[in-house]
C-alpha positions as CSV (number, residue, x, y, z in Angstrom):
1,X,77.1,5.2,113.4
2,X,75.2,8.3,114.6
3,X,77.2,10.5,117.2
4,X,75.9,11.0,120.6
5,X,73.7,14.0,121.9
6,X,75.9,16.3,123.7
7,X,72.9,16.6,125.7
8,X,72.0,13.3,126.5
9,X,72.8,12.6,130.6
10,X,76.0,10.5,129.9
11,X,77.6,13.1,127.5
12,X,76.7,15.3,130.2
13,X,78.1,13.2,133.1
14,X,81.2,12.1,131.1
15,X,81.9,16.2,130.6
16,X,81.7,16.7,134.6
17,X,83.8,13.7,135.6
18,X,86.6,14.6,133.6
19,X,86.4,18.5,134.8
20,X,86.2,17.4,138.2
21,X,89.1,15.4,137.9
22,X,91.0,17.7,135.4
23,X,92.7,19.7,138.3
24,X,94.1,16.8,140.6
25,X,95.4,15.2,137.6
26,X,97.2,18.4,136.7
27,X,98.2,19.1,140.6
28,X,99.7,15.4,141.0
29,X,101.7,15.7,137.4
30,X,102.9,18.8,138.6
31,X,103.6,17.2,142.0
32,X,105.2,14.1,140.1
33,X,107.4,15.9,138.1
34,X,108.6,18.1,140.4
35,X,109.6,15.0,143.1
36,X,111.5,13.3,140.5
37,X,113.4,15.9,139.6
38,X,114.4,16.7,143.2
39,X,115.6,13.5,143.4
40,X,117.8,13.4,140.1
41,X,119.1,16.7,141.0
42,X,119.6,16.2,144.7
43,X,117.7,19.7,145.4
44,X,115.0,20.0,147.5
45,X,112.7,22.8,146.3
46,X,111.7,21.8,142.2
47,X,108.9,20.0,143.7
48,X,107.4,23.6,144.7
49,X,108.1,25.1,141.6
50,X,106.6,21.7,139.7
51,X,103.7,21.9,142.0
52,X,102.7,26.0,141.5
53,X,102.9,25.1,137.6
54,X,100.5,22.0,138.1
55,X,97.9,24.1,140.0
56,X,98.2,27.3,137.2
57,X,98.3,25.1,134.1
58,X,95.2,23.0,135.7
59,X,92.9,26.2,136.7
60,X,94.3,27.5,133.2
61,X,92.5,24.1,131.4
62,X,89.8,24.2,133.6
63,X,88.9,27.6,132.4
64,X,89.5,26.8,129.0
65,X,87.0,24.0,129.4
66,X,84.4,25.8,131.2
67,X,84.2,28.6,128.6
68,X,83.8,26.2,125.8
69,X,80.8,24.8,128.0
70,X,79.4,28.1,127.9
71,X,79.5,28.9,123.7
């Protein structure tokens, strides 16, 4: 089985979709997380925290991703 052209238009498309939803994935984990934890530890500020460390570790991949694109 041959493997696909990473330029052929789906390769392409399939590499866009998943950057574009790379950072709202992260941001809802983060979001998730962050929720649930609030409500095991009856505290109301871990979603925050949980949240800021969704956005950085999502612009962090996103990064990584785009300068891999680029070599």
């Amino acid at each position: 089985m041959t493997k696909p052209s990473s330029n052929s238009p789906w390769a392409m498309a399939g590499r866009y979709l998943q950057l574009a939803t790379l950072l709202p994935a992260c941001v809802v984990a983060g979001y998730a997380i962050g929720y649930y934890l609030d409500k095991l530890f009856g505290t109301s500020f871990l979603y925050i925290v949980f949240l800021i460390f969704g956005i950085v570790g999502g612009f962090i991949e996103l990064i990584r991703e785009v300068q891999k694109d680029q070599e």
